[in-house]
DRENPA-3360 file (N, C-alpha, C; in nm, 2 decimals, always signed):
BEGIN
1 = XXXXXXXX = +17.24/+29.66/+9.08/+17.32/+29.56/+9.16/+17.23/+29.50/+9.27 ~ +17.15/+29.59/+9.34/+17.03/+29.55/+9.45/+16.94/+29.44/+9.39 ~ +16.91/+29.46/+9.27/+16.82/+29.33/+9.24/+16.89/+29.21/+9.13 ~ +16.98/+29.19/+9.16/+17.05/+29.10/+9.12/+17.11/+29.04/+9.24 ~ +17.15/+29.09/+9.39/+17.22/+29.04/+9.45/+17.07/+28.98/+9.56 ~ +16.95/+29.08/+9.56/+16.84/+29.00/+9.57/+16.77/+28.86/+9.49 ~ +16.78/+28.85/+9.39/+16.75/+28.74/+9.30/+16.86/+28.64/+9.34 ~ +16.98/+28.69/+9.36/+17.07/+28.54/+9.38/+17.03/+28.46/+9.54;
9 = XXXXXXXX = +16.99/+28.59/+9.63/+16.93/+28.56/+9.77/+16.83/+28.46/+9.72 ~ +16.72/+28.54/+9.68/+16.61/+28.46/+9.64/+16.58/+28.31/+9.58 ~ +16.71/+28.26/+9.54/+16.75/+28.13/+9.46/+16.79/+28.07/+9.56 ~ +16.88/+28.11/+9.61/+16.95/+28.03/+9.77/+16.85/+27.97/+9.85 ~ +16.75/+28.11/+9.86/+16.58/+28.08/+10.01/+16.51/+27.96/+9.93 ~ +16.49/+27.95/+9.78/+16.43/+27.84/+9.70/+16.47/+27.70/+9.71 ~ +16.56/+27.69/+9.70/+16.68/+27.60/+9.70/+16.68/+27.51/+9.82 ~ +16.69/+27.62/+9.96/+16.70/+27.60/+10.07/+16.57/+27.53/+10.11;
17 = XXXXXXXX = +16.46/+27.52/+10.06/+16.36/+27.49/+10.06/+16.28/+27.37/+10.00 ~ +16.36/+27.36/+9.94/+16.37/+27.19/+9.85/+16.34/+27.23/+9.70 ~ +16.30/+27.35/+9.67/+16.26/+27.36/+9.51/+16.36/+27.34/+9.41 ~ +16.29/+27.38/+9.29/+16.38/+27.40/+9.16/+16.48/+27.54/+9.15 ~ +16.60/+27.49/+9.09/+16.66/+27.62/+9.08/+16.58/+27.73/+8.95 ~ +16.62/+27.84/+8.99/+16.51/+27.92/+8.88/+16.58/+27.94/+8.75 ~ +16.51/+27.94/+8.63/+16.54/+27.91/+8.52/+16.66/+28.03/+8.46 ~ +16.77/+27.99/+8.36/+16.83/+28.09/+8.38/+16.83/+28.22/+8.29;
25 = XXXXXXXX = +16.87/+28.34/+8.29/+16.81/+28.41/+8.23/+16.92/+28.52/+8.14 ~ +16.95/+28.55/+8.03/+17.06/+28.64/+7.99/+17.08/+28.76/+8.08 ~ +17.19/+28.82/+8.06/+17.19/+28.92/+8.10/+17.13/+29.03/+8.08 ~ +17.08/+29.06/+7.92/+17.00/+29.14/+7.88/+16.88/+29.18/+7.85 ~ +16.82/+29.02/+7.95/+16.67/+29.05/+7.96/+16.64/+29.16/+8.06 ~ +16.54/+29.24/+8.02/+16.49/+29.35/+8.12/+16.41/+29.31/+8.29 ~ +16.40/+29.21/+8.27/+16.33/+29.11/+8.39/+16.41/+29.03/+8.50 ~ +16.57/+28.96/+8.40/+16.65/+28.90/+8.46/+16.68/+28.98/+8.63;
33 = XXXXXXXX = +16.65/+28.93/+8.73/+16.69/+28.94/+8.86/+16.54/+28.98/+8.94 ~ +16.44/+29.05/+8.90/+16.31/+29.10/+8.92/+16.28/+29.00/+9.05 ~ +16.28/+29.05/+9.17/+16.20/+28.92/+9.25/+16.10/+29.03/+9.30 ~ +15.97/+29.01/+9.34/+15.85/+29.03/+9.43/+15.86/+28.97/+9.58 ~ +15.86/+29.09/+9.59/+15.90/+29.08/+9.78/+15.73/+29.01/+9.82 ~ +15.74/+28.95/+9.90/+15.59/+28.85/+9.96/+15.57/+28.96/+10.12 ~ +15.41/+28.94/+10.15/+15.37/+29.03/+10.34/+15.42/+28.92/+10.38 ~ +15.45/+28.94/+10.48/+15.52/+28.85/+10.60/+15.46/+28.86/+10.71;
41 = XXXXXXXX = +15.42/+28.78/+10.84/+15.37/+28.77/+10.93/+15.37/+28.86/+11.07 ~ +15.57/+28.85/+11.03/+15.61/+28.91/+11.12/+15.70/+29.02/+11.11 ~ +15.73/+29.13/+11.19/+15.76/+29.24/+11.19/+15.92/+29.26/+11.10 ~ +15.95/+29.34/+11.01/+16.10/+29.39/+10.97/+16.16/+29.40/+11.08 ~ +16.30/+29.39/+11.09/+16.40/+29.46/+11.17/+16.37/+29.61/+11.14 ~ +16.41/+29.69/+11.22/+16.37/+29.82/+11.17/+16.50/+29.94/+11.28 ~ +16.57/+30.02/+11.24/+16.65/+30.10/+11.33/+16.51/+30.28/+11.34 ~ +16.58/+30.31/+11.48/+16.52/+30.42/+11.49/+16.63/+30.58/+11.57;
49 = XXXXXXXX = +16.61/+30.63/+11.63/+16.68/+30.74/+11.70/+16.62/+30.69/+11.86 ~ +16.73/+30.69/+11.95/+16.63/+30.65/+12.11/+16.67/+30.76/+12.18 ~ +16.57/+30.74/+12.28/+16.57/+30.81/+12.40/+16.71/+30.87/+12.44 ~ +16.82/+30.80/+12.43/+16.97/+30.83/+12.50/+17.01/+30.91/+12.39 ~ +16.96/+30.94/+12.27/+17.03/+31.07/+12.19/+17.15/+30.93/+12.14 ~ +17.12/+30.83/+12.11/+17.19/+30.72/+12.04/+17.05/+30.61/+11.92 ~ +17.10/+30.56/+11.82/+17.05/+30.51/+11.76/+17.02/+30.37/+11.83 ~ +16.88/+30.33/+11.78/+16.86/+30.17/+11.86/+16.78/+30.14/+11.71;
57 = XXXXXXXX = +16.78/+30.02/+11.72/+16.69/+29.91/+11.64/+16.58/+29.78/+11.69 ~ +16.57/+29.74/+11.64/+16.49/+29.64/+11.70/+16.47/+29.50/+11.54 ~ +16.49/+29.39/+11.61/+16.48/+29.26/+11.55/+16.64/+29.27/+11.49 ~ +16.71/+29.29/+11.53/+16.88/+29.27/+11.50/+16.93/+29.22/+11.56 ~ +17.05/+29.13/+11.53/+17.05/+29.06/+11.41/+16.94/+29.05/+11.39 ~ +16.96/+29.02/+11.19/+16.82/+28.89/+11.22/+16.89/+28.81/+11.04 ~ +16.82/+28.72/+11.08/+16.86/+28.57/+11.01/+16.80/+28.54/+10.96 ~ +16.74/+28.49/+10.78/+16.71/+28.48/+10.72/+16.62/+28.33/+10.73;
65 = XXXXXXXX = +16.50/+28.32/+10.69/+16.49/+28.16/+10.73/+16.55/+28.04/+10.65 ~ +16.56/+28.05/+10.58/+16.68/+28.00/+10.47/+16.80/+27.98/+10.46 ~ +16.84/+28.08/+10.55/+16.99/+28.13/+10.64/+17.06/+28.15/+10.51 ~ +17.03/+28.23/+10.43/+17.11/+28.25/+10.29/+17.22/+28.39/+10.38 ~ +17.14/+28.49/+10.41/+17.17/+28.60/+10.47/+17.16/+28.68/+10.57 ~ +17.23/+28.76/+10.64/+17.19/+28.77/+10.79/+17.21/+28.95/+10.77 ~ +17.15/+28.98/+10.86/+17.12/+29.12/+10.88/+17.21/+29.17/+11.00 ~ +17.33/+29.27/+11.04/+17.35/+29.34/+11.16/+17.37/+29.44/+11.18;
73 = XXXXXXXX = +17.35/+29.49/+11.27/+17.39/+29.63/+11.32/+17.54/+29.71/+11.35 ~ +17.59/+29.82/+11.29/+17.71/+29.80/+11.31/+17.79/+29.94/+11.33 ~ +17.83/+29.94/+11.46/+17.83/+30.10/+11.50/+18.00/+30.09/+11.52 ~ +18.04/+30.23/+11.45/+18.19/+30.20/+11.48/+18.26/+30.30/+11.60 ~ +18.35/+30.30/+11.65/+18.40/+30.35/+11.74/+18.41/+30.51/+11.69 ~ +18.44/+30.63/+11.78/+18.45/+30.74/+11.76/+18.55/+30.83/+11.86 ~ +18.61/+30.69/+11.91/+18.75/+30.82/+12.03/+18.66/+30.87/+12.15 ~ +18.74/+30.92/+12.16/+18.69/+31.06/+12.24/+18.51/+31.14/+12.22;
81 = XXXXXXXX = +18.57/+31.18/+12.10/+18.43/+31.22/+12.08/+18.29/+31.19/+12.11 ~ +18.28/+31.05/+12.03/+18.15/+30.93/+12.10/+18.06/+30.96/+12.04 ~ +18.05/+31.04/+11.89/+17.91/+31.03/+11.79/+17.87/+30.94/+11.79 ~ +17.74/+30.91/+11.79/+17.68/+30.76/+11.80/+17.70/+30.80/+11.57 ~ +17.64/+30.63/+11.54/+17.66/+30.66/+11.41/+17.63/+30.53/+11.38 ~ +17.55/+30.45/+11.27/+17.48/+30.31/+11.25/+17.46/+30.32/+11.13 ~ +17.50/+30.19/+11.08/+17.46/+30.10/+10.93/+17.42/+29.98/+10.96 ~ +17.32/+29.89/+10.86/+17.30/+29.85/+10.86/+17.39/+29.69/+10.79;
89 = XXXXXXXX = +17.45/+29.62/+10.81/+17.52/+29.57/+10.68/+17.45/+29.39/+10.64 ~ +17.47/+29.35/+10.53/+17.36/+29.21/+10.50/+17.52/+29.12/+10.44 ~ +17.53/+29.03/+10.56/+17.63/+28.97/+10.50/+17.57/+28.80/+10.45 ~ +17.66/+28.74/+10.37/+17.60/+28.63/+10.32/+17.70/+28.51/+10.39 ~ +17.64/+28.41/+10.38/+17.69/+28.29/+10.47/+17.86/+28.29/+10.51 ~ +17.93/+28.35/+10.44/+18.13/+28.38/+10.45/+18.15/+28.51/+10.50 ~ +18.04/+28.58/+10.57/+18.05/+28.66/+10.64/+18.07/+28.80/+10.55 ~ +18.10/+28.79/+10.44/+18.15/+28.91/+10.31/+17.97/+28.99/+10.35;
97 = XXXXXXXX = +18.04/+29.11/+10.34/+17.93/+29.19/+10.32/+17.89/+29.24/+10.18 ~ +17.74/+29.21/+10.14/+17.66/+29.23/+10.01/+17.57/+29.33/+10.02 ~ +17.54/+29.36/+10.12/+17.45/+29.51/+10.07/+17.46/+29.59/+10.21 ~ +17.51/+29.73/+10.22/+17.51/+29.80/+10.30/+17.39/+29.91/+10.30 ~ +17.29/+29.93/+10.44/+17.19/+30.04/+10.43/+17.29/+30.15/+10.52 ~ +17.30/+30.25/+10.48/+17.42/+30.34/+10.52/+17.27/+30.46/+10.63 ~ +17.28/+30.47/+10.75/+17.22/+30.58/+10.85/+17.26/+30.72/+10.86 ~ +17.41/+30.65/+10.93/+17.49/+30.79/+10.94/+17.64/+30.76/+11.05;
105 = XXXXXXXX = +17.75/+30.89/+10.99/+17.82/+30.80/+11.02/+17.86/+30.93/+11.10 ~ +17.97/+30.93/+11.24/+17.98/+30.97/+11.31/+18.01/+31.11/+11.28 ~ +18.08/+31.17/+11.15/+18.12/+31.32/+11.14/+18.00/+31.39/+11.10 ~ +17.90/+31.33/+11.09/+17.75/+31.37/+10.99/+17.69/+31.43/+11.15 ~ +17.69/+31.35/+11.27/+17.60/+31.37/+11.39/+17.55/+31.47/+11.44 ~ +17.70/+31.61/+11.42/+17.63/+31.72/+11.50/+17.58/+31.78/+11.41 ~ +17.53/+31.81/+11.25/+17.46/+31.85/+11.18/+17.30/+31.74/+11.16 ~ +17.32/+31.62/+11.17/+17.22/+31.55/+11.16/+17.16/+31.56/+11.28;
113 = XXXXXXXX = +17.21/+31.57/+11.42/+17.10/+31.56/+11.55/+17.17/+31.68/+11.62 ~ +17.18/+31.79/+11.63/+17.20/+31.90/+11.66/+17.15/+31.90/+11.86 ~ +17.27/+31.92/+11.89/+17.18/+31.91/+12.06/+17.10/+31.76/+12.12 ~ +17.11/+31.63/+12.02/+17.06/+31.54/+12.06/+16.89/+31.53/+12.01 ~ +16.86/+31.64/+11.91/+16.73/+31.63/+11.82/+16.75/+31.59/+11.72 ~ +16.68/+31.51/+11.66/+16.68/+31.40/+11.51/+16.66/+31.55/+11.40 ~ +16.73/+31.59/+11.31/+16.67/+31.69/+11.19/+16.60/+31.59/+11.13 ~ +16.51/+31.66/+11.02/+16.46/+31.53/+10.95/+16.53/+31.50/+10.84;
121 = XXXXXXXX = +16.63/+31.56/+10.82/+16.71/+31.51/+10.73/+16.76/+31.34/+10.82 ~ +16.77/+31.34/+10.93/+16.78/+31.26/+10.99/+16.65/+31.13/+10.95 ~ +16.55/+31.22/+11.03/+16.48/+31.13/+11.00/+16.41/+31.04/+10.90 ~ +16.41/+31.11/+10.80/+16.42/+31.09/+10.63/+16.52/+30.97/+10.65 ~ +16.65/+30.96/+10.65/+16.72/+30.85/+10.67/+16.69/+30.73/+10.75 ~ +16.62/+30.73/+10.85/+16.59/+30.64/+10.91/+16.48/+30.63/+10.85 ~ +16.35/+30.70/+10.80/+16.27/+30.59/+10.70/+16.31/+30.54/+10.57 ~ +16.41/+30.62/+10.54/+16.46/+30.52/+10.40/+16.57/+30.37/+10.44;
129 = XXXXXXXX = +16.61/+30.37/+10.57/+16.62/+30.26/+10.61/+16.56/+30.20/+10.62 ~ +16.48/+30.21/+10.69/+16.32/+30.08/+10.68/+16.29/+30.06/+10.62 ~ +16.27/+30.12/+10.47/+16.21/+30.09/+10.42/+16.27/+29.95/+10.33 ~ +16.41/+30.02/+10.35/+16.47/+29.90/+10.29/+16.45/+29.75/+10.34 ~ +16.49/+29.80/+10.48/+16.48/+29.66/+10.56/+16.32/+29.60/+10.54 ~ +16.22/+29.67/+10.49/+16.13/+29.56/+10.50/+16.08/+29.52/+10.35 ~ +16.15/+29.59/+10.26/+16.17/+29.53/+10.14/+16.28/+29.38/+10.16 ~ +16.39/+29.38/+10.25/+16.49/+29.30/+10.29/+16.36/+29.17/+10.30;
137 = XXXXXXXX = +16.32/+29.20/+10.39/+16.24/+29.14/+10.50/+16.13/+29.04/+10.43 ~ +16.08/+29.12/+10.32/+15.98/+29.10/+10.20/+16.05/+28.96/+10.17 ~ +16.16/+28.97/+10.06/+16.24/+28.90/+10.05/+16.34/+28.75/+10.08 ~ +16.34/+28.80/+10.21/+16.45/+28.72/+10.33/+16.37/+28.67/+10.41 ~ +16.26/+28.69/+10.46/+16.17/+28.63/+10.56/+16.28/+28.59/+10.71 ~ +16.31/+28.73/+10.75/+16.37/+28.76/+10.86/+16.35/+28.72/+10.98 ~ +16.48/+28.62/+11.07/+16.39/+28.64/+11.19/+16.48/+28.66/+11.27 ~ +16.46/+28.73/+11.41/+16.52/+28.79/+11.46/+16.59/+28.70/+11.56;
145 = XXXXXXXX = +16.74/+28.70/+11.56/+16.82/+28.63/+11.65/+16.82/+28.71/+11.79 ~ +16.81/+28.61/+11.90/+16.81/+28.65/+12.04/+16.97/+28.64/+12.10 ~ +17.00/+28.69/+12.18/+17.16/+28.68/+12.24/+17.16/+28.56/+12.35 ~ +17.25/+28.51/+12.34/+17.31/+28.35/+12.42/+17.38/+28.42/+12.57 ~ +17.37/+28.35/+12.67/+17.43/+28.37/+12.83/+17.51/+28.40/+12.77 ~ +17.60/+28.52/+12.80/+17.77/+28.49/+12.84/+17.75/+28.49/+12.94 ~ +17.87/+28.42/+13.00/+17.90/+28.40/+13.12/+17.99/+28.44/+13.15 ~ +17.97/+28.49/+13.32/+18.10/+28.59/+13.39/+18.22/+28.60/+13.37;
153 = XXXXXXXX = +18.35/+28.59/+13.34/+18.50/+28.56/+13.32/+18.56/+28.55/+13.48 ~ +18.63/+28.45/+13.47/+18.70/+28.44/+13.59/+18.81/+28.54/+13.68 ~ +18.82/+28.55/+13.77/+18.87/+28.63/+13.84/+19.03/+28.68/+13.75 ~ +19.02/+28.85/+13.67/+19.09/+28.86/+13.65/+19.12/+28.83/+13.49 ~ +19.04/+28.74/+13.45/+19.01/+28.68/+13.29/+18.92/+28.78/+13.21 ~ +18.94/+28.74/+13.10/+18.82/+28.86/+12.99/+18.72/+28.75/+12.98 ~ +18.56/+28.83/+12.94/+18.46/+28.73/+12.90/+18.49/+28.64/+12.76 ~ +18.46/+28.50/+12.75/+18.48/+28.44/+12.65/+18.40/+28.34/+12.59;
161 = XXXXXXXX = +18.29/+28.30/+12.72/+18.17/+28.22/+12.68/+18.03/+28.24/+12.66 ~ +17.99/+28.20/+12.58/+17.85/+28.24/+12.56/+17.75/+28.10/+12.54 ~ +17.68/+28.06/+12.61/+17.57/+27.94/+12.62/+17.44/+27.96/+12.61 ~ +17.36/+27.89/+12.55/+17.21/+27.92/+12.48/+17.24/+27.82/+12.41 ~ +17.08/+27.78/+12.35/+17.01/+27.70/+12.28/+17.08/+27.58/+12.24 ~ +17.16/+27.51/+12.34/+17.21/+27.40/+12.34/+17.34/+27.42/+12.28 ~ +17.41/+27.53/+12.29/+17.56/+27.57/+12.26/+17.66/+27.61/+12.31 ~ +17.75/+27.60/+12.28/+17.87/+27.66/+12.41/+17.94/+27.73/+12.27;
169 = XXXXXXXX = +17.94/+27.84/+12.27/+18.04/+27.96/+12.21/+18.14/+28.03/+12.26 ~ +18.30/+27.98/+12.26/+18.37/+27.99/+12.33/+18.51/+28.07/+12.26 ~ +18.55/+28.21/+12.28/+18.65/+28.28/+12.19/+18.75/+28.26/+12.31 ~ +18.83/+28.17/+12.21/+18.99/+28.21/+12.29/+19.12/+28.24/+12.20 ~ +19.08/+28.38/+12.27/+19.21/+28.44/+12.20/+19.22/+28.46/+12.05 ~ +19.24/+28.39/+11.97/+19.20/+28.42/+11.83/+19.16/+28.28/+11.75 ~ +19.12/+28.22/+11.80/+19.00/+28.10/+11.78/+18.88/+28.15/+11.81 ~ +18.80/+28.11/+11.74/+18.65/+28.09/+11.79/+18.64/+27.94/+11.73;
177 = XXXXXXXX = +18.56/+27.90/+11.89/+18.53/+27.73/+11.91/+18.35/+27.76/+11.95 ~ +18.29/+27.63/+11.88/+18.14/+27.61/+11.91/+18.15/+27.45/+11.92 ~ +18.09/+27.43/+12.06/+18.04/+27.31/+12.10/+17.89/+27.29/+12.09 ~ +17.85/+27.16/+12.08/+17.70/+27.13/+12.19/+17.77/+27.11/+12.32 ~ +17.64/+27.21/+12.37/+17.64/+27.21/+12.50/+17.71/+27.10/+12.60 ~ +17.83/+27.13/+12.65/+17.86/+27.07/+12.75/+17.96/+26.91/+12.69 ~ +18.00/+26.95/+12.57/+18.05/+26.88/+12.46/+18.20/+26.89/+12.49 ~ +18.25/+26.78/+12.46/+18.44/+26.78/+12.51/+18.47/+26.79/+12.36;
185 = XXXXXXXX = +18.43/+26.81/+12.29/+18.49/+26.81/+12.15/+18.39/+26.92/+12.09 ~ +18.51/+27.02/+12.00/+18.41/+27.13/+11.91/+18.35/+27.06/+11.84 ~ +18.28/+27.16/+11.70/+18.25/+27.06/+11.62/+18.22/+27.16/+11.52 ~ +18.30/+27.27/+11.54/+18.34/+27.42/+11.42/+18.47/+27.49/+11.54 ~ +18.58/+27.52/+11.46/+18.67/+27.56/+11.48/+18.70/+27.69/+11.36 ~ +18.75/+27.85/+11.44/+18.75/+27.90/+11.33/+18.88/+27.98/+11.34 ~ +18.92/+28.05/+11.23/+19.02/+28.08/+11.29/+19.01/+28.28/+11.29 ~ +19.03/+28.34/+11.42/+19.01/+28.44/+11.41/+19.05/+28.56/+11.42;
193 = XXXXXXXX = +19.19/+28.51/+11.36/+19.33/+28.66/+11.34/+19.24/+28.76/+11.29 ~ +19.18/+28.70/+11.16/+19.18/+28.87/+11.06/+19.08/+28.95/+11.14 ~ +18.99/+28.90/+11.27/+18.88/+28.96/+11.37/+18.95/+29.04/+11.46 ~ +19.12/+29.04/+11.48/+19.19/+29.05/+11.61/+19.22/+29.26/+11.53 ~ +19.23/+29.33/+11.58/+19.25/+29.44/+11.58/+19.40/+29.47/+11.59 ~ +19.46/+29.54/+11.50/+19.60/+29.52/+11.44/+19.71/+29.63/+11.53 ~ +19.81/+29.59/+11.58/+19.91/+29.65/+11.69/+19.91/+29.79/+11.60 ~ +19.90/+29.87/+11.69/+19.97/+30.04/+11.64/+20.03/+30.14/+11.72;
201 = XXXXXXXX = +20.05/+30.23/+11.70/+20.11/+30.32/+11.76/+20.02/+30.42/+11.82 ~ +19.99/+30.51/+11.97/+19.94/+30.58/+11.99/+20.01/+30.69/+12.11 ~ +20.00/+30.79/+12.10/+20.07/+30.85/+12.17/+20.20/+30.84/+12.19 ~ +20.26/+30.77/+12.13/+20.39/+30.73/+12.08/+20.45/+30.62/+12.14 ~ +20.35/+30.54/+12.17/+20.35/+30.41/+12.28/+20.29/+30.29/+12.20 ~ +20.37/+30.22/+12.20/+20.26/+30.05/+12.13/+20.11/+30.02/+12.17 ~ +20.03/+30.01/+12.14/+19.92/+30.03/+12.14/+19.85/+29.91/+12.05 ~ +19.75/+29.84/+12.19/+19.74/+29.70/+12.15/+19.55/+29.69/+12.20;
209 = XXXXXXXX = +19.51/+29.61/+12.14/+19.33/+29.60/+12.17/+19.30/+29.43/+12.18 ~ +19.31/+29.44/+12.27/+19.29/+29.28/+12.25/+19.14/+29.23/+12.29 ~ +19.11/+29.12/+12.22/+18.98/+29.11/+12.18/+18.87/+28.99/+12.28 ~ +18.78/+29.01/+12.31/+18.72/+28.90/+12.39/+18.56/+28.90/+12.35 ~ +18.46/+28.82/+12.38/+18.36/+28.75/+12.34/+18.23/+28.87/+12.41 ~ +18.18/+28.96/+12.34/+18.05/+29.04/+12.41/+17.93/+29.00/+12.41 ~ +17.90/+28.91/+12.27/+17.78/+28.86/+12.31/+17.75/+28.79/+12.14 ~ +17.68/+28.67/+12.16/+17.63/+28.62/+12.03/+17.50/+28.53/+12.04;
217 = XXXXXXXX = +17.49/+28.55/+11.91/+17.32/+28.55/+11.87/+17.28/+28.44/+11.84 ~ +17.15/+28.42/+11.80/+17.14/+28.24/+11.76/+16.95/+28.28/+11.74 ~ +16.90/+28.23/+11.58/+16.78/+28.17/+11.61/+16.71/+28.06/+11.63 ~ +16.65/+28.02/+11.67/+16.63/+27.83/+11.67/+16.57/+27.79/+11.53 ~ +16.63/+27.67/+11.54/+16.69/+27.57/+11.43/+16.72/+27.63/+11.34 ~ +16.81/+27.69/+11.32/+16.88/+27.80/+11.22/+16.99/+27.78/+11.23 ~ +17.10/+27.73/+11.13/+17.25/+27.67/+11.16/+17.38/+27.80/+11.14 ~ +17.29/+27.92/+11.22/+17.38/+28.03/+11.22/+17.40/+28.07/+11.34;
225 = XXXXXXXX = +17.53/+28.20/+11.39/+17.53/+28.22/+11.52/+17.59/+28.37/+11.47 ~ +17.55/+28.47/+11.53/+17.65/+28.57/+11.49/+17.71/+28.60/+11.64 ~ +17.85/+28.60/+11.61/+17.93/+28.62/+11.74/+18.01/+28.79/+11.77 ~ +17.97/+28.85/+11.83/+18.00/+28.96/+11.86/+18.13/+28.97/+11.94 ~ +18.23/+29.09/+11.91/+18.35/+29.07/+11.95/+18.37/+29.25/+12.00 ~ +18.45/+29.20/+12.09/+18.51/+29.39/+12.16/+18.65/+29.38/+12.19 ~ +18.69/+29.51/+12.23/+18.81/+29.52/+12.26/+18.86/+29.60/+12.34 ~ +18.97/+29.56/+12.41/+19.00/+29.63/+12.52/+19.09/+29.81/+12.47;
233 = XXXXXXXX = +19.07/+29.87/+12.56/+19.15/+29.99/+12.54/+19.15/+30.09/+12.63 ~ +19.24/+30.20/+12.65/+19.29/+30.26/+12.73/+19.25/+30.44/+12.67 ~ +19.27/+30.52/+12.81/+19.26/+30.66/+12.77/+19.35/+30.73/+12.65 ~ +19.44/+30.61/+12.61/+19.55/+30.68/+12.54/+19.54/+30.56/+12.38 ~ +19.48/+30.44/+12.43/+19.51/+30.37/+12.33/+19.38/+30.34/+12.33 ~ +19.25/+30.41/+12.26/+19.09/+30.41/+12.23/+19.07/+30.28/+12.13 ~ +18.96/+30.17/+12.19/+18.95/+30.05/+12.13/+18.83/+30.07/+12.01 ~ +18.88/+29.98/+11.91/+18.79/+29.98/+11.77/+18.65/+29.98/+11.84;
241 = XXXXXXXX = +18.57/+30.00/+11.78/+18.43/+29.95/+11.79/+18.40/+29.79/+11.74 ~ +18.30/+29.76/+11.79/+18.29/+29.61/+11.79/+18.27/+29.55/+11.66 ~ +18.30/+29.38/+11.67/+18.27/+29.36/+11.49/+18.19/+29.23/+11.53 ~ +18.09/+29.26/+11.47/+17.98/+29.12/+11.42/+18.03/+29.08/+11.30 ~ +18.08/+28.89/+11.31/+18.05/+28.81/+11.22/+17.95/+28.69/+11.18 ~ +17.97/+28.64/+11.12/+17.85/+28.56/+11.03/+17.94/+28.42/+11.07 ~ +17.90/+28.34/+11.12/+17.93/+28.19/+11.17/+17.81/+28.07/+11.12 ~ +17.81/+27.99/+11.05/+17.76/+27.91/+11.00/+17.81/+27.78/+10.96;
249 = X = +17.71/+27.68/+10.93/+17.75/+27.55/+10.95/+17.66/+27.45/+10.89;
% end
């Protein structure tokens, strides 16, 4: 499945590039999907264990130069508790995710980092992550997206804008709107219910998370943005962990 869903990448990065589409191939050839990863100049995205007894990474996002597919980081909430816990996930231009590098996920923690020390069962995972990612990398010719201003929220308001590289990225409420810079008119409208975190019950009280703008990414001349989203929550009513989407255009 990994080199088939690489090979269709690989057609897209070609494509994207002005070439020929690659010739097509049965299913039952032993070759069909085969691509050779190329050295690349510059460094993989790569995750590691940090100093805070939490997972970090470095070049995440990152965005494909071809913009077929984007790379994020994606840590989910844990309550109370607060296991750190990270995957990798490679979503393609509709945001759907196509290939997951799985780290570790929060019930694995206190057997995997015992007291805040990496086992190497741990570590072992974090180099078979890399290695992936720079097989990805091979492939994808990765580059790493930097984070856009948000800007302060007004007295009493949630954060909702974020400005960089000639953009205004602006979540209201359950839209997401992107301008040029300083633009009276969007020029991508999206709609962002299925992003909004779903009413429930907690403590035996309605329990609601409502969602505002934490930070989003951008490489230059790259017609992608990944927009980062959080949510509010209470001692009684604990908010999801954040969700990175794939925005493109």
């Amino acid at each position: 499945m990994r080199a088939r869903t690489l090979a269709i990448a690989a057609v897209a990065e070609l494509c994207a590039c002005g070439g020929s589409p690659a010739p097509h191939h049965p299913d039952d050839d032993p070759n069909w999907g085969h691509v050779e990863p190329r050295t690349r100049d510059t460094p993989a995205p790569a995750v590691a264990w940090g100093t805070d007894h939490r997972f970090a990474w470095s070049s995440l996002p990152a965005v494909a130069k071809g913009a077929e597919v984007v790379a994020v980081p994606i840590v989910d909430s844990d309550g109370g508790r607060g296991n750190p816990n990270l995957r990798v996930e490679l979503r393609d231009r509709s945001d759907k995710v196509v290939q997951t590098i799985a780290v570790a996920t929060s019930d694995e923690m206190d057997k995997l980092a015992p007291g805040g020390t990496p086992s190497p069962q741990l570590v072992e995972r974090l180099a078979a992550a890399n290695r992936t990612l720079a097989l990805l990398h091979g492939v994808h010719d990765f580059v790493a997206m930097h984070p856009l201003e948000v800007q302060p929220p007004t007295e009493g308001g949630d954060k909702h804008l974020a400005i960089g590289d000639g953009f205004d990225v602006d979540w209201n409420q359950n839209h997401l709107h992107v301008f040029r810079h300083n633009a009276l008119r969007d020029f991508l409208t999206l709609d962002g219910t299925p992003w909004l975190a779903k009413p429930r019950t907690a403590a035996g009280e309605p329990c609601e998370n409502p969602a505002y703008l934490a930070g989003a990414f951008h490489a230059a001349e790259i017609n992608v943005i990944v927009v980062e989203l959080a949510y509010k929550g209470s001692d009684t009513c604990w908010e999801p962990g954040n969700q990175l989407h794939v925005v493109t255009w």
